[in-house]
C-alpha positions as CSV (number, residue, x, y, z in Angstrom):
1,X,154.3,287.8,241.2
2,X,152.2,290.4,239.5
3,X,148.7,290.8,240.6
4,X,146.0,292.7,239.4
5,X,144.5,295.2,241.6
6,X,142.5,297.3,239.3
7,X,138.9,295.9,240.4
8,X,139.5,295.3,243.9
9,X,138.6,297.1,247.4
10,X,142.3,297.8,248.6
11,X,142.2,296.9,252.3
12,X,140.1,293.7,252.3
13,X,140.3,290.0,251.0
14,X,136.6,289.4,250.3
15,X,135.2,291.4,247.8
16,X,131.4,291.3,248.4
17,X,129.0,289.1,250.7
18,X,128.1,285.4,249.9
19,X,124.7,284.5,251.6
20,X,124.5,282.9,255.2
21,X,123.1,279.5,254.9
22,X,121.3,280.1,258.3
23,X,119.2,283.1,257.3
24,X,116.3,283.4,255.5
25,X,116.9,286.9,254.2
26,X,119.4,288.1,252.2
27,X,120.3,291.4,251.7
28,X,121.2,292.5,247.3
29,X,122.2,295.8,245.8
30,X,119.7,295.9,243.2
31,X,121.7,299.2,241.8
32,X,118.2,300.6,240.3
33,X,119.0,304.0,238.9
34,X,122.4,304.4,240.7
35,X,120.4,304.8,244.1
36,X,121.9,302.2,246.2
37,X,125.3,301.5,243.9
38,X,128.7,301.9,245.8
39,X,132.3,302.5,245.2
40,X,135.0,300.0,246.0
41,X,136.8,302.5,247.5
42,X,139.8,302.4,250.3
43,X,138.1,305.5,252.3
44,X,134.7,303.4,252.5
45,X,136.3,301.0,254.8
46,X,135.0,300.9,258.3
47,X,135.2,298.2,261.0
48,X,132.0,297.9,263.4
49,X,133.1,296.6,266.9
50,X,130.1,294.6,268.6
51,X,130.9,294.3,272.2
52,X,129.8,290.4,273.5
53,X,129.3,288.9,276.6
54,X,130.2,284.8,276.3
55,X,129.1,282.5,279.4
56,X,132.8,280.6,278.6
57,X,136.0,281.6,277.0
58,X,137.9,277.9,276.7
59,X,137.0,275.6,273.7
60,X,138.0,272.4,273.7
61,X,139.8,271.0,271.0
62,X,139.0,267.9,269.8
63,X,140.1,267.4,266.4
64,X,143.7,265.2,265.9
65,X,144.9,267.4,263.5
66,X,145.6,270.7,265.5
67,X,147.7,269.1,268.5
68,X,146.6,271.4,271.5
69,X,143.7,270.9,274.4
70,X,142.3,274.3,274.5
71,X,142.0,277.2,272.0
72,X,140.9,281.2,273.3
73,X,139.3,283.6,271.0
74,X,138.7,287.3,272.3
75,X,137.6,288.3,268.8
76,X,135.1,287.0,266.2
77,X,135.5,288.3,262.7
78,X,138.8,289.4,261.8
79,X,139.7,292.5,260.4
80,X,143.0,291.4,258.4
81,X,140.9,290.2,255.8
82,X,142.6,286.8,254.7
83,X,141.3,285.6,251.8
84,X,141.9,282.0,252.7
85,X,140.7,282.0,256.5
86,X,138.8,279.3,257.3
87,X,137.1,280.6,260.5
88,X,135.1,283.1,257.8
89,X,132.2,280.3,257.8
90,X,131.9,280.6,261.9
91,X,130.6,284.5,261.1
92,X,127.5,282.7,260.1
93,X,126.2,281.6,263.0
94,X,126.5,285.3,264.4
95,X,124.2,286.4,261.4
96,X,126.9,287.2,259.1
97,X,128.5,286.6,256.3
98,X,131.9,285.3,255.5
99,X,132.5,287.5,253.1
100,X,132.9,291.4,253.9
101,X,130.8,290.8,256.9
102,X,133.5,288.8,258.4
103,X,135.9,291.4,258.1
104,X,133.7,294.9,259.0
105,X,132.0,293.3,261.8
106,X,134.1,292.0,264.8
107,X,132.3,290.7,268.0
108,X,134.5,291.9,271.0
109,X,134.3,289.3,273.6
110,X,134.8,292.6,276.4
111,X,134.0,289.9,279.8
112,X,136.8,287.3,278.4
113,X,139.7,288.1,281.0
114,X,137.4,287.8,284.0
115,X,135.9,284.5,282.4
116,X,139.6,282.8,281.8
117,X,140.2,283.7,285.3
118,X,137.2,281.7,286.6
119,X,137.6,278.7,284.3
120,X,141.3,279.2,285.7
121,X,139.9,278.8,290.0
122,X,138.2,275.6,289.0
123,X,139.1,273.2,291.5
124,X,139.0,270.4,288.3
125,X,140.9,272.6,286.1
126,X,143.9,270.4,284.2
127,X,146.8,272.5,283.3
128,X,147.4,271.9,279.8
129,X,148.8,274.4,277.4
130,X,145.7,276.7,276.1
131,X,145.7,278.4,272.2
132,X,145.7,281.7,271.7
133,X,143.7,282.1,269.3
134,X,142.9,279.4,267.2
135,X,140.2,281.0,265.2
136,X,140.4,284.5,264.4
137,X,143.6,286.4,265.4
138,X,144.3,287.8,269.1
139,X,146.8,290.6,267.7
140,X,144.5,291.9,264.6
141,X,143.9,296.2,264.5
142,X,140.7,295.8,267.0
143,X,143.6,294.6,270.1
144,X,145.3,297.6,269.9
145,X,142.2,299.7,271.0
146,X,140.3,296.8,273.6
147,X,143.8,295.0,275.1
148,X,141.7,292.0,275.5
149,X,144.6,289.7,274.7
150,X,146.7,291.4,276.8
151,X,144.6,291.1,279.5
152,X,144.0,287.6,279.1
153,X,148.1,287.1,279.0
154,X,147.7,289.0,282.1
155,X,146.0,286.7,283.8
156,X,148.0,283.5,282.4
157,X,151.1,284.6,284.2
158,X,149.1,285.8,287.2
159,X,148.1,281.9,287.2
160,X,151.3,280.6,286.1
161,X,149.7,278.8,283.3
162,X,151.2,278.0,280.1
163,X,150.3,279.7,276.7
164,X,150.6,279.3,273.3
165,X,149.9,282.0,270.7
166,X,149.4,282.3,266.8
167,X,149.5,285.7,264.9
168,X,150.7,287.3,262.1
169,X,150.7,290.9,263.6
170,X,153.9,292.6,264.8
171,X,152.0,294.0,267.8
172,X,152.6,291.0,269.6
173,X,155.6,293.0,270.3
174,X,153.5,295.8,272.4
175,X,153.4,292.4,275.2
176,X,156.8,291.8,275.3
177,X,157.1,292.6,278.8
178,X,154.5,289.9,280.1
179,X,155.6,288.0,277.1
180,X,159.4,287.5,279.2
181,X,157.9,287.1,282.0
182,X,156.1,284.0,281.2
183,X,159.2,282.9,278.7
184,X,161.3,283.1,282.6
185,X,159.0,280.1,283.7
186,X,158.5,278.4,280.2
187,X,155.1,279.3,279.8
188,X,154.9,280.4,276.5
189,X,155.6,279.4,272.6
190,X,155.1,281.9,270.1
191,X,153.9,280.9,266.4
192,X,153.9,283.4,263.4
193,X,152.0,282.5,260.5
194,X,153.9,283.7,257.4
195,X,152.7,283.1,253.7
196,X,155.0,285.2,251.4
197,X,158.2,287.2,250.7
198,X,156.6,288.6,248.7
199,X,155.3,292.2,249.7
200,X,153.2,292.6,246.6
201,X,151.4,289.5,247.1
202,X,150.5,290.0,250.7
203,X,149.0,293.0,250.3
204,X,146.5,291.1,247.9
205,X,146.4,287.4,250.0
206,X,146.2,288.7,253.7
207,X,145.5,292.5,253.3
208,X,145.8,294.5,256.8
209,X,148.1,291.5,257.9
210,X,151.8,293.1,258.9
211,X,154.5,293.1,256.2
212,X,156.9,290.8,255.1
213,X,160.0,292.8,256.9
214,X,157.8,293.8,260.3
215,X,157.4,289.5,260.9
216,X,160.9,288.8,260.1
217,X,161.9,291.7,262.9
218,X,159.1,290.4,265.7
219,X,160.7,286.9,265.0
220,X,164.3,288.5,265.5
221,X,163.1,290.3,268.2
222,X,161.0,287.4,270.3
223,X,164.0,285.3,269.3
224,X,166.5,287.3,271.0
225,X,164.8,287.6,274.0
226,X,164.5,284.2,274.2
227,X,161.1,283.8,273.3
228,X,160.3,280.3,271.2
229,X,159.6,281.3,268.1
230,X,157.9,278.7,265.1
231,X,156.5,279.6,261.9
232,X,153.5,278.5,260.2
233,X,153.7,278.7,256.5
234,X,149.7,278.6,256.0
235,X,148.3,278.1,253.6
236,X,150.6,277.0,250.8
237,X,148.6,277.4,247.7
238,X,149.5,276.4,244.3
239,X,150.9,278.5,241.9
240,X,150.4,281.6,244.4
241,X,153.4,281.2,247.2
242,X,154.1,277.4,246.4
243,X,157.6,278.3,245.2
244,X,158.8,280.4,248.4
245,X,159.2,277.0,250.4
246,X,162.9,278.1,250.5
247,X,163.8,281.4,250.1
248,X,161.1,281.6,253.2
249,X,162.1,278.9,255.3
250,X,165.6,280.3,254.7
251,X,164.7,284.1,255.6
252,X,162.6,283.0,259.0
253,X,165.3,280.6,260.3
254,X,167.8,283.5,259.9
255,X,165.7,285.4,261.4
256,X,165.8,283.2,264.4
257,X,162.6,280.7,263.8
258,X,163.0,277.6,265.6
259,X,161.1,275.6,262.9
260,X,159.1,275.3,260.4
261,X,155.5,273.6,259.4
262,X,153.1,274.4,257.0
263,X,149.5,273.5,256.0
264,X,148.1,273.5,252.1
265,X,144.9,275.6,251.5
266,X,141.2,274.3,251.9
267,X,138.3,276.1,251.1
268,X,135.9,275.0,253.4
269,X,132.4,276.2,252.6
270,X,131.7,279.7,251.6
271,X,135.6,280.4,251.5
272,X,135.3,278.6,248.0
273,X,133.3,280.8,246.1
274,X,134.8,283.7,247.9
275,X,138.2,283.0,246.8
276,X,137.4,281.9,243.4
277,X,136.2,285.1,242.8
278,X,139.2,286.9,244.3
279,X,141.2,284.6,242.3
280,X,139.6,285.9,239.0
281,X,140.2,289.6,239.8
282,X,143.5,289.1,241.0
283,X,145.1,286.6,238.7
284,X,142.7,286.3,236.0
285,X,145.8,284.6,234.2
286,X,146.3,281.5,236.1
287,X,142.8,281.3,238.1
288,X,141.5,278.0,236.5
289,X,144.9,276.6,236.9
290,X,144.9,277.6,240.9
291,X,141.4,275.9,241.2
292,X,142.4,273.0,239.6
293,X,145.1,272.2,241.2
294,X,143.6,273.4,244.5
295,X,141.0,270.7,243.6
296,X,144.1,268.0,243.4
297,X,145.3,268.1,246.7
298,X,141.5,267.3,248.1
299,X,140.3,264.6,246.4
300,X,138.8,266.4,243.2
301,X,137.2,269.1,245.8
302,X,138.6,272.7,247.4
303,X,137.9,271.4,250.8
304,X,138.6,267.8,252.4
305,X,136.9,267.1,256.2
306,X,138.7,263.6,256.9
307,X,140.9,263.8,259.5
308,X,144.7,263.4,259.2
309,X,144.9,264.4,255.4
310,X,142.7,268.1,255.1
311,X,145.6,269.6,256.5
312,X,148.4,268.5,253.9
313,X,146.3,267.1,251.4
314,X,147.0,264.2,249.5
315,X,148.6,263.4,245.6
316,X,151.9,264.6,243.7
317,X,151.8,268.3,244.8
318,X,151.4,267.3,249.0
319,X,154.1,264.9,248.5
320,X,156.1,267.4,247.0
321,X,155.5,270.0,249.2
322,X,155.9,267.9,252.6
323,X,159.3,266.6,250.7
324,X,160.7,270.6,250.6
325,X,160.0,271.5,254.1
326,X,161.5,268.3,255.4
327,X,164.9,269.4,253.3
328,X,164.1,272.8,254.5
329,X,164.8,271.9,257.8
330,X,167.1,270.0,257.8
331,X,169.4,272.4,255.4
332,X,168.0,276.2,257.8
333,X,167.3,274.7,260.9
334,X,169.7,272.0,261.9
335,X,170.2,272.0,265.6
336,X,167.8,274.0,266.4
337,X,165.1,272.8,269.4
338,X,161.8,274.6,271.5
339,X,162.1,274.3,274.6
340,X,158.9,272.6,275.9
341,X,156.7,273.7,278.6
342,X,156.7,273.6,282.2
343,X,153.1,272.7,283.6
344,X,154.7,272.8,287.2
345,X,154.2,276.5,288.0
346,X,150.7,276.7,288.1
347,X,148.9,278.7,291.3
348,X,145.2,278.1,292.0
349,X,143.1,281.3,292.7
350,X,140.6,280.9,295.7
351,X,137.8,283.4,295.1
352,X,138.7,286.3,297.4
353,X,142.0,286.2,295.0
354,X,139.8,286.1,292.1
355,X,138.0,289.7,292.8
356,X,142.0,291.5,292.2
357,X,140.4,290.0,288.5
């Protein structure tokens, strides 16, 4: 699929800022006689890391749809700069935008080990399986100079607790070690969100994401060690990566995937107009088409709230594409089973046990 990268900043999905509907300024480039104008240029791209301090690390979940109890976010922004991502919109209520802003500046949440570790001692706490992440990425560039998810998997298998983690970043790998460990007492399940086959396109969809051959060899590689491995195929959109259901599902079950699942695209508040406008720099040719049939699978909107249907849509394309992962697994993965968790490990920290944190 060819895409058109002559008028866009290499290294990022968003290409400018859409306003935050929580602030009442606004910041333009007015471009008056050149003096604030800019280049979209590769060497202009920077990443701010904002170190946080959060009172709690565990969210709830409560929404049907996502099947888990607890999610775990050490970062906020993300710097792999998926055009799609519907956590852009929570950037807002940081002050940000969802658009550049979401992918330059990335809170660091530097106290989160120490606070899992507490919520952990509870004398209440219910083991149930906790997310990582849920929102923005655990694995993205910023881990591999804070080790804040590592840290935090640190303390899972210091607790015995079971964890479950969703990236599309090969250095999941750097964990292996603590990633066996846990796998020894079936503690963890390991998901790897994969979009394309297609190298070209990824570079465009989900820019500092890593590339299609480095996720098939962390599947192969989590796979033979005996890690669970299942693959998210999110989003599917339309005309973009609709027609890789196989050769995908295919090349990630070879590569040792347990199963398969995907979700279609929704573009949930300002991820609309920031993907429209991606859309028309990247495939000028078929934009109105996307958008179109985009607006299909929701109702006549890009974005669709209700429960039970926003996250495989509704009408002829859903159908169709619910129809070709159900063959797809049953022709690539036939046989094939995850082995579930084992809640029955879990060790309670008293506090003087809690200071080693």
């Amino acid at each position: 699929m060819k895409a058109d990268t002559r008028n866009i900043q290499k290294g990022r999905g968003a290409q400018k800022n859409t306003a935050n509907p929580y602030s009442k300024h606004q910041t333009v480039q007015e471009h008056w006689e050149g003096i604030d104008e800019t280049e979209n240029t590769e060497d202009k791209i920077t990443s701010e890391y904002i170190e946080v301090f959060p009172k709690s690390i565990l969210n709830r979940v409560e929404s049907p749809d996502i099947g888990l109890s607890w999610s775990m976010n050490p970062f906020q922004g993300c710097e792999h700069g998926c055009i799609y991502c519907y956590a852009r919109n929570t950037h807002h209520y940081w002050g940000y935008s969802a658009g550049t802003d979401f992918e330059q500046k990335v809170m660091i949440k530097a106290n989160a080990p120490e606070l899992l570790a507490k919520e952990l001692s509870r004398a209440n706490w219910k083991v149930e399986p906790i997310m990582l992440s849920g929102n923005t990425d655990c694995y993205q560039p910023a881990e591999r100079k804070f080790g804040i998810t590592r840290k935090l998997l640190q303390v899972l298998l210091d607790f015995r607790h079971p964890v479950g983690i969703i990236t599309k970043n090969a250095l999941i790998l750097r964990d292996l070690d603590i990633l066996k460990e846990l796998n020894a007492m079936d503690l963890v399940h390991v998901n790897i969100s994969f979009t394309t086959m297609e190298e070209d396109l990824r570079r465009v969809l989900e820019p500092r994401t890593s590339s299609v051959n480095a996720k098939l060899k962390t599947i192969e590689t989590l796979s033979k060690a005996g890690i669970p491995v299942n693959v998210m195929m999110a989003p599917v959109i339309p005309s973009i990566n609709s027609h890789e259901v196989f050769e995908l599902s295919k090349a990630v079950a070879d590569a040792g995937a347990a199963n398969i699942n995907h979700l279609v695209v929704r573009l949930n508040g300002a991820v609309g107009p920031l993907f429209e406008d991606w859309l028309k720099l990247v495939f000028p040719d078929r934009s109105d088409k996307v958008m179109n049939q985009i607006k299909a699978i929701h109702g006549g909107q890009v974005n669709d709230s209700r429960s039970g249907v926003r996250m495989k849509g509704e009408g002829v394309f859903a159908q169709s594409m619910q129809d070709q992962f159900s063959l797809a697994r049953k022709k690539y993965f036939k046989g094939k089973t995850r082995k579930p968790y084992n809640l029955e490990h879990f060790v309670r920290r008293d506090k003087e046990q809690l200071l080693l944190f």
